[in-house]
N, C-alpha and C positions, 0 to 999 in steps of 0.2 A: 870689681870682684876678680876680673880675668889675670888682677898684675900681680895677685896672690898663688895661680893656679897654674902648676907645672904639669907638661904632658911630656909622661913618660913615651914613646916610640919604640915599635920594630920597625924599623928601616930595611928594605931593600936595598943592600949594595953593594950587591954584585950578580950578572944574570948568570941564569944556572943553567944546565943543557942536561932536559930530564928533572929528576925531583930535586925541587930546593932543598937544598942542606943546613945545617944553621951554619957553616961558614962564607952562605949567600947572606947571612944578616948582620945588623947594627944594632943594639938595643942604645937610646940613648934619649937625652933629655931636652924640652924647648919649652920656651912658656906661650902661656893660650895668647893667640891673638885677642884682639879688643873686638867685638861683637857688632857686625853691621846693622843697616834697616834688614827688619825681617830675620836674623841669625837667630840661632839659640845654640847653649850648650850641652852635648850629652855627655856625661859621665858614666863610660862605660865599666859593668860589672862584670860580664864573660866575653869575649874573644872566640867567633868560631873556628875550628880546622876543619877543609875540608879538601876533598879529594880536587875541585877545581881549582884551586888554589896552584897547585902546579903548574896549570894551562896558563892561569893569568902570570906567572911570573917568569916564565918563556917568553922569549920573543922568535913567538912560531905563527901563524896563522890561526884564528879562532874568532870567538862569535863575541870576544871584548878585547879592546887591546892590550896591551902586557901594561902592568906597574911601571911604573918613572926610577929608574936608578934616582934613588937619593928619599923616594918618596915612602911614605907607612905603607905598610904591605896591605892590599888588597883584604879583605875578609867584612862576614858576617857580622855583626855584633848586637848585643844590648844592653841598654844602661838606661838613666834616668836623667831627665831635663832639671837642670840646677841651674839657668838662667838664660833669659828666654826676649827677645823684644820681636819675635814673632806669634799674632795675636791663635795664630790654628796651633800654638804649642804652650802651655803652661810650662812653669814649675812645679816638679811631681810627677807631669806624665813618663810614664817608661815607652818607650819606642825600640824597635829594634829598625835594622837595614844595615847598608852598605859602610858600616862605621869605619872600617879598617882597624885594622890592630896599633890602637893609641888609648889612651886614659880616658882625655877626652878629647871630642870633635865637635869642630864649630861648624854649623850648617844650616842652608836655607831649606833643609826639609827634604830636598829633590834627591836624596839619596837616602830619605828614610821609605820603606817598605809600608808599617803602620804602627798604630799606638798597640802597644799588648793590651789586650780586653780579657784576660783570664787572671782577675788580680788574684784567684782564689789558688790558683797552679803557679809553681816556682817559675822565676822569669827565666831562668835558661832551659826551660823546654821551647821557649821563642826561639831556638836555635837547632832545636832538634826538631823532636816530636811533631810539635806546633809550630814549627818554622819551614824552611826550606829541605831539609829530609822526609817530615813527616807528607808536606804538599806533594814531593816529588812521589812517595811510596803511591801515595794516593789516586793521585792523577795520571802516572806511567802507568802504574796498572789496573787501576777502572778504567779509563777514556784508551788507553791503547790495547791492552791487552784482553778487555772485555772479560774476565773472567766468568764462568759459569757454573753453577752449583755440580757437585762432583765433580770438574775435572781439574786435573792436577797441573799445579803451578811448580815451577822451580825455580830457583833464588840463589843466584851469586853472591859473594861476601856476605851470606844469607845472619850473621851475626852482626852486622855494621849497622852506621844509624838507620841507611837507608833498607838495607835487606830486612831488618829485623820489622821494620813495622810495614814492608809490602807482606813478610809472613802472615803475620797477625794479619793484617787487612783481607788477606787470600781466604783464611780459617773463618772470620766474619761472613764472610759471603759464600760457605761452608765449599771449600774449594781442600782437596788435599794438597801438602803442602811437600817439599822435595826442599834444603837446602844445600849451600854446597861451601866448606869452611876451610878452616885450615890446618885448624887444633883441636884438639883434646876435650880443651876446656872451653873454647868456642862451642864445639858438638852441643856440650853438655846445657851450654847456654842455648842455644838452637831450639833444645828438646824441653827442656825443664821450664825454661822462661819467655819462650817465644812461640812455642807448640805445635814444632815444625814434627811431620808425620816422622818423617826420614830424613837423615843429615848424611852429608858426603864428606872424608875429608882428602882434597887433593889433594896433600902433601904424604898418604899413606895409600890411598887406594885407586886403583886404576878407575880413571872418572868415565870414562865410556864404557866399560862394565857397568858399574854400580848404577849409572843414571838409566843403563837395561832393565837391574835388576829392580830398580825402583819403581820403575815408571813401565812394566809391563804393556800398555796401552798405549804406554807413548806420551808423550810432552805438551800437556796443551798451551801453556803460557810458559815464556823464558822471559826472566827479568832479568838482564844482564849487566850488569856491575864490570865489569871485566873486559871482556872478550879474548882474546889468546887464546891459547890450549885447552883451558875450561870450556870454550863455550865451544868451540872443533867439537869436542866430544859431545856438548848437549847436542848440537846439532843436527849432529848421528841418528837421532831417538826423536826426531818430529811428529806429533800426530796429526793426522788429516785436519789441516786448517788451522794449524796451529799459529798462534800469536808471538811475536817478539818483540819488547820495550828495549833498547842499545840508549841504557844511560848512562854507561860510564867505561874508560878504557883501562880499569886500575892494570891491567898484566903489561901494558903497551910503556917501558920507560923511555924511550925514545920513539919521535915521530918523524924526525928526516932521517934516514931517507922512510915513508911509513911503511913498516911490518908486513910480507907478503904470504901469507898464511894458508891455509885448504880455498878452497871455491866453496861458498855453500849457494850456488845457484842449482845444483841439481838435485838439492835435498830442499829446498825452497820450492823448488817446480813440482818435484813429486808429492809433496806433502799439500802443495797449495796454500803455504803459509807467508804469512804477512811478519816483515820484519823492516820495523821503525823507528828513527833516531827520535830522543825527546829531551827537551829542555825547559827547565823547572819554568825557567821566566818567558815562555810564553802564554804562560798562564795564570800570568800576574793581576790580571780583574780581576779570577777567581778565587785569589789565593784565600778571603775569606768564608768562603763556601764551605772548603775542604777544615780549615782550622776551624769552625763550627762542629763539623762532623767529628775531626779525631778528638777535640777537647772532652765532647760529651764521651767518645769510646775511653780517653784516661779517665775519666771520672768513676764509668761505670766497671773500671778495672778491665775491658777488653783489649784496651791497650795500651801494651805497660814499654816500659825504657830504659833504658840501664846509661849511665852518664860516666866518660873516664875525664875527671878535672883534674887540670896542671895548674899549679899554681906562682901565680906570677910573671911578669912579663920576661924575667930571662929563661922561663922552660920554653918560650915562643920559638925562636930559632930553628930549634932542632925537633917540631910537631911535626912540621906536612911528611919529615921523611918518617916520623915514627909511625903517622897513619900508612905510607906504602908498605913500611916491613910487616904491618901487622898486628903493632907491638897493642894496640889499644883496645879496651876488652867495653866498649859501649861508644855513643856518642863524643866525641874529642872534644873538650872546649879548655877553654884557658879560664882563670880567675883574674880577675886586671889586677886588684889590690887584694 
């Protein structure tokens, strides 16, 4: 079967300093290797982007090492087993994990995440929602941020895959909500579709004002997406024992030399608040737990997702930099074919 089966590649090949660009990429063709003991093939249907994806394709210091010049770019994926001589995988099963951005991928498993169990929910929410976005909303802000009924949460890139279902999740656990966008039409999504109390948009309104005038009381959970000049300003507005999840650096495009920014040690001291770096994959036993939970909240409509699809592997190139500008109005994924 394998000498019939072309994989189409995005190649890494060239490193980039800051966000990949698509003239860091190669789109190009190779046929499937022949299938070991234990191999199977997945033939992937969407292709994740995501904001880590920068980090792995630096060669900077970080918690994976960078992509191989020459090798398929690093990413999320899911698709479906179309041949298989490993007996824990049929033909049929859909799997998502560590696919990379290829057609398809030959592999002993060790780089799959799990089988999708929601045959009933489209398989690329295994990328969002119900994937590595939705666990991260989940987990950065129940187990770090502890939120608690009435007090108010606020939300970086509060419209992105990640911000938009920490919202939702905060509203769930009847928490008021603060987020903080860039656009117009982001707001609008914020308000209307994700049921954020208050939206900010930093690109028009002074963000230490507004997160004054919103948060009256004060800040009790910061979900940071970000950090730079956005978060300077939440920081301002702590309330007593206030919580902070540091998952993501989107304003930071370069890291040598790193960014040297305000102190928030004296608004950390005063406030007696906890502020904590988190990463999705160290809470990879649980990652069934939490996809249990959000599955049933899409079901029951409490938590909904908005998806922005590219289609085809030559719009892959030039994604990771369209997520830094912003361009992207829900969850990023690619369509393979």
């Amino acid at each position: 079967m394998t000498e019939t089966l072309v994989n189409k590649r995005v190649i890494l090949s060239d490193r980039p300093k800051g966000v990949p660009l698509a003239e860091h990429f190669t789109v190009d063709e190779a046929p499937v290797p022949e299938l070991g003991d234990n191999q199977f093939i997945v033939k992937n249907a969407f292709w994740s982007v995501d904001p880590a994806m920068r980090g792995w394709a630096n060669d900077a210091p970080n918690y994976l090492p960078p992509v191989e010049i020459g090798s398929p770019m690093r990413s999320f994926a899911v698709g479906e087993v179309v041949a298989s001589r490993n007996p824990d995988y049929a033909e049929g099963d859909t799997v998502t994990g560590m696919l990379g951005w290829q057609r398809y991928t030959v592999t002993d498993g060790s780089n799959v995440d799990r089988k999708v169990s929601h045959p009933d929910l489209p398989s690329s929410l295994a990328l969002g929602v119900l994937g590595l976005n939705g666990v991260t909303a989940y987990y950065g802000l129940l187990d770090v941020c502890d939120p608690q009924p009435g007090e108010t949460v606020v939300v970086s890139t509060a419209a992105g895959a990640v911000g938009s279902a920490v919202g939702q999740i905060a509203k769930i656990k009847e928490c008021r909500t603060v987020g903080i966008t860039s656009s117009a039409e982001k707001g609008a999504l914020c308000r209307d579709t994700f049921g954020y109390d208050e939206v900010i948009n930093y690109r028009t309104e002074d963000v230490s004002a507004a997160v004054k005038a919103a948060c009256p009381d004060g800040v009790d959970c910061y979900f940071d997406n970000t950090c730079g000049p956005i978060s300077d300003a939440v920081m301002q507005h702590l309330a007593l024992g206030a919580r902070i999840t540091i998952c993501g650096t989107a304003a930071l495009t370069d890291w040598d030399p790193i960014p040297q920014g305000p102190r928030v040690h004296r608004q950390l001291m005063v406030a007696r608040a906890r502020m904590q770096g988190f990463l999705v994959l160290d809470y990879k036993e649980r990652f069934g737990e939490a996809i249990s939970v959000l599955a049933d909240w899409v079901r029951d409509g409490r938590l909904v997702h908005n998806e922005h699809v590219l289609e085809g592997a030559d719009a892959a190139p030039g994604a990771i930099s369209m997520l830094y500008n912003g361009l992207n109005t829900g969850k990023l994924l690619i369509r393979v074919d």
